[in-house]
C-alpha positions as CSV (number, residue, x, y, z in Angstrom):
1,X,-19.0,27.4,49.6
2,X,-18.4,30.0,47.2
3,X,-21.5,30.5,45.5
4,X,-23.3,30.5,48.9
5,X,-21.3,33.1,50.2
6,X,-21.9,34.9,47.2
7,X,-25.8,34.4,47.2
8,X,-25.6,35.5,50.9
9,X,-24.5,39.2,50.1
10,X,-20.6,38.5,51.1
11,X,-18.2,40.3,48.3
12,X,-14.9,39.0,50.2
13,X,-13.1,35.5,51.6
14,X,-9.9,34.3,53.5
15,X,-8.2,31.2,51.6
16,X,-9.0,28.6,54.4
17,X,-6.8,25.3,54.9
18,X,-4.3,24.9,52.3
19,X,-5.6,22.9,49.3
20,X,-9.5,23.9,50.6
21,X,-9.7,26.4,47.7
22,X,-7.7,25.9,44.4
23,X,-3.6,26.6,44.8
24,X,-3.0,27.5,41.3
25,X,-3.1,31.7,41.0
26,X,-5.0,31.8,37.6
27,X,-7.6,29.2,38.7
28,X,-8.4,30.5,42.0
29,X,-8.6,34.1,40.6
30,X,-10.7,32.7,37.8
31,X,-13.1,31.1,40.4
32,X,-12.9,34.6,42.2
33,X,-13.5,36.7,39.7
34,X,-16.5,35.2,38.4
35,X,-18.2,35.4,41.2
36,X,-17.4,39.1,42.4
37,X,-14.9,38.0,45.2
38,X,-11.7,39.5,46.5
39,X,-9.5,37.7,48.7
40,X,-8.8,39.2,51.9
41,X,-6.6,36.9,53.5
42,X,-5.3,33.6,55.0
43,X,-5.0,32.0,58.2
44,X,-0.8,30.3,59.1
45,X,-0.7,29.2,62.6
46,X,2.8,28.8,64.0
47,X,3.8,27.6,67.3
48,X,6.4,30.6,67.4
49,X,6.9,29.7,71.5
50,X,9.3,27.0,70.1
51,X,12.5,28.7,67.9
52,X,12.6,25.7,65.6
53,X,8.9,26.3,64.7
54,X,10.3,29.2,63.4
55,X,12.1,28.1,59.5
56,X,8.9,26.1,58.8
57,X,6.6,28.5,59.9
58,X,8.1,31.2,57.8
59,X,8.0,28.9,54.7
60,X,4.5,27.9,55.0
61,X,3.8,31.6,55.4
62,X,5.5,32.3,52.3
63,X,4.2,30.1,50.1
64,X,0.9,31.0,51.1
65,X,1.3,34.6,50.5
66,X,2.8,34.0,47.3
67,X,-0.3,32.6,46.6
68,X,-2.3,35.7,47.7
69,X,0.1,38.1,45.8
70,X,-0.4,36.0,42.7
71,X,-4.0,36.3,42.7
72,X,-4.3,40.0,42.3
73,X,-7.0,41.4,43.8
74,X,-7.9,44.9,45.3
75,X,-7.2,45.3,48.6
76,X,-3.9,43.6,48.8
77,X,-4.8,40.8,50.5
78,X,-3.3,40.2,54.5
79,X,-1.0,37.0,55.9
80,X,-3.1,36.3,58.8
81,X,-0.7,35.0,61.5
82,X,-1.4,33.3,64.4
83,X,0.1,30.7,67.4
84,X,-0.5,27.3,66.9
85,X,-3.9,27.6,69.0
86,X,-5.2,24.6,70.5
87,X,-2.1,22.9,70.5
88,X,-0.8,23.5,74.2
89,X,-3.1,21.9,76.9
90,X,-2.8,24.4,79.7
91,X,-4.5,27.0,77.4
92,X,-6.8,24.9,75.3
93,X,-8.0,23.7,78.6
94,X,-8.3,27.3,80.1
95,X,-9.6,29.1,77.1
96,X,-11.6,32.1,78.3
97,X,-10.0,31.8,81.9
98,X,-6.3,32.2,81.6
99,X,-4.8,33.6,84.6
100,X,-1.0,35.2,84.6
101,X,0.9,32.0,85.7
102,X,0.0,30.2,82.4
103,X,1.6,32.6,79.9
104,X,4.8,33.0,78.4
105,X,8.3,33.7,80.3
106,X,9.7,36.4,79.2
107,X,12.4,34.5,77.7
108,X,9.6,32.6,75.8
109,X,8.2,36.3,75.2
110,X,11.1,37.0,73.5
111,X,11.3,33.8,71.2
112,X,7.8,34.3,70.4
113,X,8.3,38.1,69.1
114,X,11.2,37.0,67.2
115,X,9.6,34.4,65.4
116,X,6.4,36.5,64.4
117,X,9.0,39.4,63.4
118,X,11.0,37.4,61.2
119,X,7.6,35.2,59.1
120,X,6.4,39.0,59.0
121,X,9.3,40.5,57.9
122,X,10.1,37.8,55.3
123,X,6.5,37.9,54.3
124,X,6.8,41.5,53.2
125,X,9.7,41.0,51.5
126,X,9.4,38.0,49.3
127,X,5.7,39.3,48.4
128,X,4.8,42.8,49.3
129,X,2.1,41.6,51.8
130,X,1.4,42.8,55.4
131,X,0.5,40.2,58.1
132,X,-1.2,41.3,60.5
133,X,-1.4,38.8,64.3
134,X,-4.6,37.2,65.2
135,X,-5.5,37.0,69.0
136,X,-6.9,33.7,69.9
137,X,-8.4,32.2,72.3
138,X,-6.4,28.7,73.2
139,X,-3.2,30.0,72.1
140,X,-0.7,32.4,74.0
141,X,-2.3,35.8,72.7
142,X,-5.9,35.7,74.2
143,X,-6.2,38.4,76.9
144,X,-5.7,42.2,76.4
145,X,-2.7,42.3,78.4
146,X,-0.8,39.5,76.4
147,X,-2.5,41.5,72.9
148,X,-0.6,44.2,74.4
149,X,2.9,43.0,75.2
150,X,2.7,41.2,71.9
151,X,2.2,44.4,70.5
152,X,4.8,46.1,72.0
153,X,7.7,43.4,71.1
154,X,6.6,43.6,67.3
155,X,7.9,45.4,64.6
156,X,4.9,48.3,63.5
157,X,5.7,48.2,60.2
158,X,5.7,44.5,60.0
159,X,3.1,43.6,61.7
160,X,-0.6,44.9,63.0
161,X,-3.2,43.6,64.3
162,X,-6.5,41.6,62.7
163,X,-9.1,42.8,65.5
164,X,-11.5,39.6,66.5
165,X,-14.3,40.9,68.4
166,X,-15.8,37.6,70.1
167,X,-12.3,36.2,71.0
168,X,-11.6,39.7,72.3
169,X,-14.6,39.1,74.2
170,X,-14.3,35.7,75.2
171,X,-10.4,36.2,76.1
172,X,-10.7,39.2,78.4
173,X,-14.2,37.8,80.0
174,X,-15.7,41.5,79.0
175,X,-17.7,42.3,76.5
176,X,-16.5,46.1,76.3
177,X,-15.0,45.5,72.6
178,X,-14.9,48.6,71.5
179,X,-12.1,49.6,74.9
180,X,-9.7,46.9,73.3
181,X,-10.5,48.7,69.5
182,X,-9.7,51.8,71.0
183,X,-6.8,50.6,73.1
184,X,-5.2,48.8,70.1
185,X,-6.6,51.0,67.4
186,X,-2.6,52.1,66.2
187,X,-2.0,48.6,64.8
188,X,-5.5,46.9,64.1
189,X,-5.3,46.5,59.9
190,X,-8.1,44.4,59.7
191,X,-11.5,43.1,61.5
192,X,-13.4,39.5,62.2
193,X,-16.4,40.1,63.2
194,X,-17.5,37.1,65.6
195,X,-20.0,37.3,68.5
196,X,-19.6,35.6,71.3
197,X,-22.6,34.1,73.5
198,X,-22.1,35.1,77.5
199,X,-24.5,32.4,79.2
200,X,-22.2,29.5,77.1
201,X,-18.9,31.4,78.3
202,X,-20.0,31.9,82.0
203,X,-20.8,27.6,82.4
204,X,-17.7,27.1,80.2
205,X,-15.8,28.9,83.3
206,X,-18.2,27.0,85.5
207,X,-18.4,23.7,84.5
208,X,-14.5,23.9,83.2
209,X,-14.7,23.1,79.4
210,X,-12.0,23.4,77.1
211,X,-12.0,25.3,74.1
212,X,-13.4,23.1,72.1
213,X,-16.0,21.7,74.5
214,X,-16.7,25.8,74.5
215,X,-17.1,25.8,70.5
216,X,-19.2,23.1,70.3
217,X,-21.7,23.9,73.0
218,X,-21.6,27.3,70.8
219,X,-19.9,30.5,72.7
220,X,-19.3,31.8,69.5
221,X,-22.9,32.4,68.2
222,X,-24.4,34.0,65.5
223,X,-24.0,37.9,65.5
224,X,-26.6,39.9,67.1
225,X,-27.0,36.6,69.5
226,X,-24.1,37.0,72.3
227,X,-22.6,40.3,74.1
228,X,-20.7,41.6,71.6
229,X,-22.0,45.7,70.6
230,X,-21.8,45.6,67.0
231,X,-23.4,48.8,66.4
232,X,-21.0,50.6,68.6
233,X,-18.0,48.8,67.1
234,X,-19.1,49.7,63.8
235,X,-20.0,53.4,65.0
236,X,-16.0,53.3,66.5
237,X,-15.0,52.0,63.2
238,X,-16.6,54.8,61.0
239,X,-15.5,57.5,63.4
240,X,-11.7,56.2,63.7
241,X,-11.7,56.2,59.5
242,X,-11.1,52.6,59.2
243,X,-12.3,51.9,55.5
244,X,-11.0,48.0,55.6
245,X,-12.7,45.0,55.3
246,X,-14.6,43.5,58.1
247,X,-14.7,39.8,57.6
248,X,-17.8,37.8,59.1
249,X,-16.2,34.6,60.8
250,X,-19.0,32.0,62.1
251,X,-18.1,28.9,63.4
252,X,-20.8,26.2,62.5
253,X,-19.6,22.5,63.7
254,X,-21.4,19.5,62.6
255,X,-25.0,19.2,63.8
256,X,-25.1,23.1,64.4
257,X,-27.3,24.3,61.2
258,X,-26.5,25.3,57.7
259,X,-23.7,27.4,56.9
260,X,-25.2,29.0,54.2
261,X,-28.3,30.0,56.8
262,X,-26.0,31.2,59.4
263,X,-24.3,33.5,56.9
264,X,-27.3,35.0,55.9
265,X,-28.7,35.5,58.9
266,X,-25.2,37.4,59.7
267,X,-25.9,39.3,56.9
268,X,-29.5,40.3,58.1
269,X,-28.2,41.2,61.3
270,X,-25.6,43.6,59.9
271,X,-28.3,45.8,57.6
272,X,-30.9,45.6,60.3
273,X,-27.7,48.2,62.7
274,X,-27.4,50.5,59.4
275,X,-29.3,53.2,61.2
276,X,-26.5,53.2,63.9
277,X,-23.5,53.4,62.2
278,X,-23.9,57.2,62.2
C-alpha cells in the first residue's frame, strides 16, 4: 500500500488499524523514510457516549500516539479521535438523515465531552500530540449542529477539529462545504478530503439504507465525481492561511476497482483545479 501511494504522487499517510502498518517506532519510520512519507495521523474510535468506554479508550489512544510521537516526523503527527461510528443502530441506520430526536441527551452530551476531553488531554500530555475530533457519519457527531455543540463542550486547546468534506456533506444533506469550513474554521487543524456522490445519497434517504448499504452502493465517490466544491474549498483554504495537510481519504470496498487507480485518479483530479486555487 505504501509503495502505491507513493507511486501515485501522495507524500503523507494515517497509521490505519492497529498492527496494519509495523508497531515498532524504528521500523515503521524506516519503512517511512525510505519512501518519502510522513505520518500525519491515526484514526481511535471510542464510544465516549458510555463513561466506562472512557479508561480504555484513553489507553488505546495513548499507546497509539506514543507510537506517532516515536516515529518522528515533520508535521507532528495528529490523534485522530472519533465515536465508535457504526456501532449504535439508530444512527448507522439513519446515516445521512438524522433528525434531532436521535442524538444525545444532554446528560449524554455531557458524558461524551468529558470523555473526548480527558483521551485529548491525556494525549497531550503523555506525548505532546494534539487530537483533533473527526465528524462522522453513523456516529453521534454527523450534522453541523451536533459538530457545533461538540465544539463548544470541548477544551480549545485540547482538541480541534479534522474537517471531512464528504461526511460534512453527506451529514448535513448540503453540499455547501465550504459554510461548515467557514463556520468551524477556529478549531479545524486538519483536512480529509472525501467527495460524496448526491444521486447515491438522495436513494440512500429514499430507499432507507444504512450506512453501510450507503458505502457500498458508493456515496462516497471518487473526488471530482459527487457534489463536493473542491476548488472553492481549496480557494477557502489558501485564503484562511491553512498550510496543513489535506489527506485524500477514498473508500474502495471489495469489487469497487483498484485502490491504487482510485488514488491516482484523486491525484489527477486535484492538479487538473490548480488554476483555481488562486
Amino acid at each position: 500500500m505504501l509503495d502505491e501511494l507513493a507511486a501515485t504522487g501522495y507524500t503523507g499517510t494515517e497509521l490505519g488499524d492497529w498492527g496494519y502498518m509495523p508497531t515498532d517506532p524504528p521500523v515503521l519510520s524506516a519503512e517511512l523514510g525510505r519512501r518519502g512519507l510522513v505520518m500525519l495521523g491515526a484514526f481511535v474510535p471510542v464510544a465516549m457516549k458510555n463513561r466506562a468506554a472512557h479508561k480504555p479508550g484513553v489507553a488505546a489512544a495513548v499507546k497509539t500516539a506514543k507510537l506517532l510521537a516515536a516515529v518522528g516526523t515533520d508535521p507532528k503527527p495528529f490523534l485522530v479521535l472519533a465515536d465508535d461510528n457504526g456501532s449504535v443502530p439508530e444512527r448507522t441506520l439513519n446515516a445521512g438523515r438524522v433528525t434531532p430526536g436521535m442524538g444525545l441527551s444532554d446528560e449524554e452530551w455531557a458524558i461524551f465531552a468529558e470523555g473526548a476531553n480527558l483521551v485529548a488531554r491525556t494525549v497531550l500530555a503523555e506525548t505532546g500530540l494534539r487530537t483533533v475530533f473527526h465528524h462522522h457519519c453513523a456516529g453521534y457527531i454527523e450534522t453541523p449542529h451536533e459538530i457545533g455543540r461538540f465544539l463548544d463542550l470541548t477544551d480549545p486547546e485540547a482538541i480541534g477539529l479534522v474537517f471531512d468534506t464528504g461526511h460534512y456533506a453527506y451529514g448535513a444533506g448540503s453540499a455547501d462545504v465550504v459554510a461548515g469550513l467557514q463556520r468551524f474554521k477556529d478549531r479545524i487543524w486538519y483536512v480529509h478530503f472525501k467527495d460524496c456522490q448526491p444521486d447515491v445519497a438522495a436513494q440512500a434517504r429514499v430507499e432507507g439504507w444504512d450506512y453501510f448499504q450507503a458505502l457500498r452502493y458508493g456515496v462516497f465517490c471518487e473526488l471530482g465525481k459527487g457534489c463536493v466544491d473542491f476548488p472553492a474549498a481549496l480557494r477557502w483554504m489558501k485564503h484562511t492561511g491553512y498550510d496543513g495537510y489535506t489527506l485524500v481519504e477514498q473508500d474502495v470496498l471489495p469489487g469497487m476497482g483498484a485502490p491504487a487507480e482510485s488514488a491516482r485518479r484523486n491525484r489527477e483530479y486535484l492538479h487538473s483545479i490548480e488554476s483555481n486555487f488562486a
